[in-house]
N, C-alpha and C positions, 0 to 999 in steps of 0.2 A: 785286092778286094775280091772276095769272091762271089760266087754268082748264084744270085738269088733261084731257093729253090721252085721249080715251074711245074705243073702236072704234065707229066708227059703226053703227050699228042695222042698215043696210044693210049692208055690209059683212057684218056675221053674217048677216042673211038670204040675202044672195048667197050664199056657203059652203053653208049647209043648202040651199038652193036645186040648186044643183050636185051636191051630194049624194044629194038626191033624185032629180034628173032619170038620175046612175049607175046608180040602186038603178030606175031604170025603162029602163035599158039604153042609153040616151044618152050614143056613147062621145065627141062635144063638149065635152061636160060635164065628161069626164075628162079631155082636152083643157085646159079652161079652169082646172080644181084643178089638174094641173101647172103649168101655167103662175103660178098662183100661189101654190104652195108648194114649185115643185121645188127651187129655189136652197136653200130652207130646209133639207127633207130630205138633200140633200146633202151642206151644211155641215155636219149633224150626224153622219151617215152617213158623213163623210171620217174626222173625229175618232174617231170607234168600229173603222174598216177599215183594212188595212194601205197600201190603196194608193187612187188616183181610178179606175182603173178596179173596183174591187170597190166603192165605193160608186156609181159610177155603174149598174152590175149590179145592185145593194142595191134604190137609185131604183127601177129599172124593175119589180124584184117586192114592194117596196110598194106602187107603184102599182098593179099589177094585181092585189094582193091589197087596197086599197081600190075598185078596180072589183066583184070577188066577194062583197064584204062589206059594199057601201053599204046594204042593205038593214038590217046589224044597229046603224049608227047609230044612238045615243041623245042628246038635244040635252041631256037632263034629266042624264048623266053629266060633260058637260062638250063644250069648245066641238072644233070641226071641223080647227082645228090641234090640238089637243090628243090628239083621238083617231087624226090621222093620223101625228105622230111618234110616238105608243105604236106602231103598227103598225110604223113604218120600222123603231125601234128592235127589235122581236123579229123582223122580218127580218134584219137584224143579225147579231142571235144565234144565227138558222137558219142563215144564211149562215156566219159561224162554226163551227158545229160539223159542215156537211156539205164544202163545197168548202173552205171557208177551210182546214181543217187539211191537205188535200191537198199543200197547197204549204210546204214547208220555209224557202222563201224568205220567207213572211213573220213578221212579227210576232206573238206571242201576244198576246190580249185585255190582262192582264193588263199586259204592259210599254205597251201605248196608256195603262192609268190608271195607271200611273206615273210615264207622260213630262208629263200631265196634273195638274191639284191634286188632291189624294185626295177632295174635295170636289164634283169638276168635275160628278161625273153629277144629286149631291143638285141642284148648283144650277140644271143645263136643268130636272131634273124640276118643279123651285119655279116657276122662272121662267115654264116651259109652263104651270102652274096658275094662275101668280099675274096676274091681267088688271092688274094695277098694273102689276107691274112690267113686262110688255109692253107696253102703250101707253104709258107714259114711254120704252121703246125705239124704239117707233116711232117720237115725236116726234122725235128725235138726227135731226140730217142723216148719212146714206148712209156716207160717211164714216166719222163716230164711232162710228153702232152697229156697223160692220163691227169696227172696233178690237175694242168692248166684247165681241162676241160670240167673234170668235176669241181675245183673251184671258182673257175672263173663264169664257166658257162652254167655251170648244171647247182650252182649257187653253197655248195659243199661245205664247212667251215675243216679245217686243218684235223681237228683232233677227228672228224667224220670221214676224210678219207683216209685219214690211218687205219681207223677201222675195217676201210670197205675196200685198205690194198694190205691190208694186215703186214704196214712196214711204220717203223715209229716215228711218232710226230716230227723229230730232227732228221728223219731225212726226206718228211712230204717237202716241211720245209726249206731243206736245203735244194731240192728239186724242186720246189715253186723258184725259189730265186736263178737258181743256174736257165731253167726255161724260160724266165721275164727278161733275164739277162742278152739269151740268145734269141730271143720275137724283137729284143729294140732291134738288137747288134743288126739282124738278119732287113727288118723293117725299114732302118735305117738307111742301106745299102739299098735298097730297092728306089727311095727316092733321088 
């Protein structure tokens, strides 16, 4: 049996580390947390926003509202992705309710979680909590978790991420199943 994959110890420290050095004005440091969570942030922040340029907009005042706010991180609440897509996500919603409605042209909040599983938000929230089932994500080759996330999480339907990984429907699909195949296998062994 092999042994379920773990975030390494480092890893977290790095984060808090980074985190810290924010919360002491070291704008590097924020620097180097984009660098390693911006992709994520955005992913998420596409799914919630009508458009890439409002999440890309999103991105930036998250980010600079984790620059202003390093200081009130708590390690003992939960981990440094965790408390940074809370963040993105109620930018989001500010963004939402102050610019987003300006524009006619876009979408209301409401028809994003319908195009979505009505489930979609429970399961980022779970999955952001759940260290299980993130480092068995992370383990998936590049590939398959991109599948798993825009489908599963970010509510995607198949012939949409073909589109949006510009590789053909048969092999989203063959990399949805080989990644469902390897989160039981993986999940399994953990219990």
């Amino acid at each position: 049996m092999s042994q379920p994959h773990l975030v390494p110890v480092a890893e977290i420290d790095l984060d808090r580390d980074l985190i810290a050095r924010c919360a002491a004005g070291d704008a590097d440091a924020l620097g180097l947390l984009y660098d390693r969570y911006g992709r994520v942030v955005f992913g998420v922040l596409h799914a919630l926003l009508p458009s890439p340029e409002a999440a890309e907009e999103v991105v930036q005042d998250a980010f600079h509202s984790v620059w202003r706010r390093a200081r009130d991180y708590d390690a003992a609440k939960g981990s440094v992705r965790t408390w940074l897509l809370a963040i993105a996500r109620n930018a989001a919603i500010d963004w939402r309710r102050t610019r987003g409605k300006r524009s006619e042209r876009e979408r209301p909040l409401e028809e994003v979680s319908e195009r979505a599983d009505p489930a979609a938000d429970d399961l980022v929230e779970r999955a952001v909590r759940s260290e299980r089932v993130r480092d068995a994500l992370a383990a998936l080759p590049p590939e398959q978790r991109e599948v798993v996330v825009l489908s599963y999480y970010l509510g995607y339907t198949q012939e949409e991420i073909a589109q949006r990984t510009h590789a053909p429907v048969g092999t989203v699909k063959g990399r949805a199943r080989l990644a469902m195949l390897k989160l039981r296998q993986t999940l399994a062994e953990e219990r």
